[in-house]
C-alpha positions, 0 to 999 in steps of 0.5 A: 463461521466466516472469515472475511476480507474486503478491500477498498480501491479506487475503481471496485470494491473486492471482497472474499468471504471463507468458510473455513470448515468446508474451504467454500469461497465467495468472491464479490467485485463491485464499483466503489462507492467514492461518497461513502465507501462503507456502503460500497463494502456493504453492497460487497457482502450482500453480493456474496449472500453472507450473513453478517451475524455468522461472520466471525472476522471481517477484516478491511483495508480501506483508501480513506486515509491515503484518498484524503491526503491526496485530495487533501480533503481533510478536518480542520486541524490545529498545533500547539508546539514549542515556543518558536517551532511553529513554522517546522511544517514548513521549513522542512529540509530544505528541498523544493517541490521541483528540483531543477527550477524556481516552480511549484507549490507546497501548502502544508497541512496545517495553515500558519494561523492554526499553529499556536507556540506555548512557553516549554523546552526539553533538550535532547537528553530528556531534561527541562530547560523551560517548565510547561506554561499550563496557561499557555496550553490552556490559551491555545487550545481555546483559541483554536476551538474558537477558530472551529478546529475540531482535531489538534496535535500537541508537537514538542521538541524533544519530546521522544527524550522525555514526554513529560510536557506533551503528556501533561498538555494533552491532559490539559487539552482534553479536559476542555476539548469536546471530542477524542481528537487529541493527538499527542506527538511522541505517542505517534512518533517516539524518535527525532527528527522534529520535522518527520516527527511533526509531519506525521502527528499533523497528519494523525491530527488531520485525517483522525476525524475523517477515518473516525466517522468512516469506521463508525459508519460501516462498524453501525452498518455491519451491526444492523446486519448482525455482526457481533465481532470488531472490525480489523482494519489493514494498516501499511505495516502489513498486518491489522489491528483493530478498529478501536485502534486505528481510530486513535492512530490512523496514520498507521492506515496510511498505503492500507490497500496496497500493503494488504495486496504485498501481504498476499503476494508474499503469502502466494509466493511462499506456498509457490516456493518463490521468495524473491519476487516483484510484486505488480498490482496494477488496478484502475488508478495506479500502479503498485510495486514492492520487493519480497526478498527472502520471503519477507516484504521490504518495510520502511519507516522513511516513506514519503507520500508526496512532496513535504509529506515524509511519514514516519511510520513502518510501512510496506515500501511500496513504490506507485505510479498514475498507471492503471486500466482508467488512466487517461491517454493523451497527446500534447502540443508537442505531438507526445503520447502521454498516458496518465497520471489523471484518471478517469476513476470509478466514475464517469471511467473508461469509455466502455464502461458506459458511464459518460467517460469520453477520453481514451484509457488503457482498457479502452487501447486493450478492448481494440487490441482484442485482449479484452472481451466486450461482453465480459467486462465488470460494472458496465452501466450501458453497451458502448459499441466498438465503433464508438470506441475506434472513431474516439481513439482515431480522434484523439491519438491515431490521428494526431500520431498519424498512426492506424487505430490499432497501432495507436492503441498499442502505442498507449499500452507500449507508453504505459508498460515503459512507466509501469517498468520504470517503477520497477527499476526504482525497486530493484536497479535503483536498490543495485539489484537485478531484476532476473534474480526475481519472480514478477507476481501480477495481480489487480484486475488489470496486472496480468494484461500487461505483465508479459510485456513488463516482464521481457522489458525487465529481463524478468524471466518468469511471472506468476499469476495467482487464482484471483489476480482482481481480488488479491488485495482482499486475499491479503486482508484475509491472510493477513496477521495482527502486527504493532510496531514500537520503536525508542531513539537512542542516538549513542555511539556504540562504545558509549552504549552499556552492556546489557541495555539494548536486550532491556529496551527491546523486552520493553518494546516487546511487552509495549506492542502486546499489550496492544494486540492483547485485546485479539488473543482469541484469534492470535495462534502464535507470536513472532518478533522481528527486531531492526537497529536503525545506526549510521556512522557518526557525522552522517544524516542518512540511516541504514536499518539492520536486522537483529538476530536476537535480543541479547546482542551485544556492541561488537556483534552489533558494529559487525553486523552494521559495518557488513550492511553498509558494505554491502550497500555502498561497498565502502569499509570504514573501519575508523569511524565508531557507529551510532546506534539511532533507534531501535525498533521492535515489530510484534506479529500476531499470527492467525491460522494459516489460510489453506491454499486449496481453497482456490483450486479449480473446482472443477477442472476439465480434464485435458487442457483443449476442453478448457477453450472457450473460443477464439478471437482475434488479438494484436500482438506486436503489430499484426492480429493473432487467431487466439484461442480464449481459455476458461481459467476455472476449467484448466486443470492442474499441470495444464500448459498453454502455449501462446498466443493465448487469452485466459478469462476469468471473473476478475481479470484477463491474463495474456500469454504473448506468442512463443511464450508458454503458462502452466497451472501449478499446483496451487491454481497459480499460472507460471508464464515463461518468457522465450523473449525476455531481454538479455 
């Protein structure tokens, strides 16, 4: 029986189907399908020759969700909320789209005429101040089905304190509504903050039909196929839940995709004995980064997907920029080179993709510079010659900058490196970290071209580069365990808080998250439990998440370790100011068996490092053309060292090594690039 992985992106489909009886692998690679990205994953697993009836897990991380939000290309959504709350989507805290001036837009996600107010009001201990109005409930949800709203939000105050009205509407709205899509507001969000907490049930409300219909048509079209078992789907916390689920809560799948490749790389790192590390996956569209630290991936619950649009749920914290292979260079009035954030996607794509794309992308600055092979690219729909490329690029950024071609290609990945970099700081600088205390993994198909020259910028002084950099979002679904996260406001200083309740909640949220994972037990080995305590001192709006060592923690242990986490994020004591404990929050994983590392070992390597080289070409580095010799990755053998300049080629990706640099295999397939020019 197989396990699969497949993950979605914007420009291909990746899949990886694993025989764990005999460790044999099979990798597939193919455009996305931006109509329906079901029948791209079905395409992904006819590619592989798998059988669907002998899959025994299929796991998927999909970009329906975030794709949908972004494009805001969403169901008709309606809220039913407390009387006198309904414009609290857009009030919000306060801020503007942009900063420093009087421009820009914000278009909430559910329009004014849809929010509806209905007589109820709960304070903020849990007690009734005004009983529900049941025909109130009744009224707004039939005007909302009158007005064609197919999905709706029930949003009360308060109602993390006591859930008795919102769960008593719900009951109210389902009996007349004609579908599942109900979301009822502390059952997504169980903590205050009426804003966040709104926002995120309205965006529960607003993408469950569009993620409903999905999972139905690929759970449909893997059935034909044969498949017997249910579908997991990749959430952004980092672990999977099953489809039945994630229908129910599909804000949890929100930031799916690059959750899942975080999730691979902590699990490549760990078996390479890093656990400090930077994780870079850069792709055709965008550009990821997150922080592992002590060999866990950094999880927020304070994540804001764009202006307004603050989610929260735990998710991986991972920070994008409109970077990637199809991103679009251009220059302005002002005579700037700009590359990014409009991509040219899957489709028409770079220009020597051959689909119709016109305008000059990173890939196509990577082909003149001789780091891409012309005749080993993926997805080409029709051969795009070289001179085609050069007099586009001299029109449209050599001439202009009054640069040669080449040195305008390398302008474009100079101008992106500095954007890609400028997301790692927000990781590490911004965080007051140093950035030469880490490890820079790259992976995505285009990750390793550009990773030396990020790493020297950083002062980063080595990167690791895994087996199947191109496919390592759907590693990570493959690795990846069952995770459910529960979390219960308090809002209570310390010495008010009673001796022994903080070990009750907790076991309750323990039980809470099991009875959800209960249905995978069958692929479950072992649970692990991660508690963190989210306090601030009293007086402040901003909260700091501490981790727990242990249920039974009691008011001192807790202050003590409070008290040290702020002072080592801000270095401030301040001893006179008692701590509140705002929430708790409670992570239940479920692991599955460990994935063996040697399943992408080189099958058959050469055996000395020369017979791995395939050719040479010429490549631009630093403003001059290089004789390059091109390795056949497959074939380099364990302990194998290169030094540069080099050129690795593999399937689904290219890897450069910069002159004076050097790469080694390791022992788990990984290439360990070691920069002799990173900056001090």
């Amino acid at each position: 029986m197989a396990i699969v992985g497949c993950d979605v992106g914007g420009t291909f489909t990746d899949l990886m189907a694993l025989d764990p009886r005999t460790g044999d692998i099979k990798l597939a690679k193919v455009p996305s399908t931006t109509d329906n990205q079901a029948r791209g994953v079905l395409e992904a697993l006819a590619a592989v020759g798998s059988d669907a009836s002998a899959v025994d897990l299929f796991i998927h991380g999909t970009t329906v969700t975030t794709n949908a939000l972004l494009e805001r290309k969403l169901a008709r959504c309606g809220l039913i909320t407390t009387r006198g709350f309904r414009d609290i989507l857009e009030l919000g805290r306060r801020t503007r789209p942009t900063p420093y001036g009087l421009t820009g837009t914000f278009v909430p996600i559910i329009p004014r005429d849809l929010r509806l107010e209905v007589t109820e009001r709960m304070d903020a201990q849990g007690q009734a101040v005004t009983p529900l109005d049941a025909t109130d409930v009744e009224a707004a949800a039939r005007e909302l089905l009158a007005q064609g709203v197919e999905a709706v939000v029930i949003h009360f105050l308060h109602s993390y304190a006591n859930p008795a009205h919102e769960r008593r509407a719900a009951e109210i709205v389902r009996a007349l509504w004609p579908n599942s899509y109900v979301t009822v507001g502390h059952e997504i969000v169980a903590e205050q903050r009426e804003y966040e907490r709104g926002v995120t049930a309205a965006v529960n409300g607003s993408i469950q039909p569009v993620l409903s219909r999905y999972v139905r048509r690929l759970r449909e079209g893997l059935a034909e196929r044969g498949l017997a078992r249910d579908l997991l789907v990749m959430q952004g916390n980092g672990g999977t839940a099953s489809a039945e689920v994630v229908a129910q809560t599909p804000v949890q799948t929100v930031m799916s995709g690059p959750a899942s490749g975080v999730i691979a790389a902590s699990y490549l790192a760990h078996a390479a004995g890093r656990l400090n590390v930077v994780t870079y996956d850069m792709g055709g569209t965008s550009t990821d980064v997150a922080l592992i630290r002590d060999g866990q991936p950094l999880v927020s619950a304070e994540i804001e997907l764009e202006y307004a649009m603050p989610l929260h749920i735990p998710m991986v914290d991972v920070h994008t920029v409109g970077a990637g292979g199809g991103s679009i260079a251009s220059v302005n009035e002002a005579g700037l080179l700009l590359v990014g954030p409009q991509s040219a996607g899957a489709y028409p794509g770079p220009i020597c993709f051959g689909r119709g794309g016109n305008r000059i992308t990173i890939t196509d600055a990577n082909l003149l510079l001789g780091r891409l092979d012309k005749e080993r690219l993926l997805a080409v729909n029709e051969t795009v010659s070289l001179e085609t490329i050069r007099s586009l690029m001299e029109e449209q950024i050599a001439r202009p900058l009054g640069l040669s071609v080449e040195a305008a290609a390398e302008a474009v990945v100079r101008v992106a490196n500095d954007r890609m970099a400028g997301a790692v700081r927000m990781v590490t600088l911004a965080r007051g970290l140093d950035p030469r205390d880490f490890c820079l993994i790259a992976f995505g198909g285009a990750g390793p071209l550009h990773a030396a020259a990020l790493a020297r910028e950083l002062a980063i002084p080595e990167v690791l580069v895994p087996p199947r950099p191109g496919l390592t979002n759907a590693l990570g679904c493959l690795v990846a365990d069952l995770r459910q996260d529960v979390v219960r406001t308090i809002n209570c200083p310390l010495d008010r808080l009673a001796d022994g309740g903080i070990a009750e909640i907790l076991e309750g949220q323990i039980a809470q998250a099991r009875v959800v994972l209960g249905s995978q037990e069958g692929i479950i080995e072992r649970y692990r439990v991660l508690h963190s305590a989210d306090m601030q001192f009293a007086g402040q709006s901003h909260v700091l998440s501490v981790a727990l060592p242990a249920v039974d923690i009691g008011r001192d242990a807790l202050r003590d370790l409070f008290r040290h986490a702020y002072f080592d994020r801000f270095q401030v004591d301040l001893p006179e100011i008692e701590p509140v404990l705002v929430s708790l929050r409670t992570a239940v994983i479920g692991e599955r068996a460990p994935l063996p590392i040697s399943a992408f070992l080189p099958k058959a390597p050469a055996a000395r490092t020369e017979e791995a080289i395939g050719g040479h070409r010429r490549v631009w580095f630093d403003g001059g053309f290089f004789d390059t010799p091109v390795y056949r990755r497959e074939m380099l053998p364990i302990g194998a060292v290169i030094d540069g300049p080099a050129i690795l080629a593999q399937l689904d990706t290219t890897i450069v090594i910069e002159p004076q640099d050097s790469g080694r295999v390791d022992e788990c397939g990984n290439i360990i690039i070691s920069l002799a020019r990173a900056l001090q």
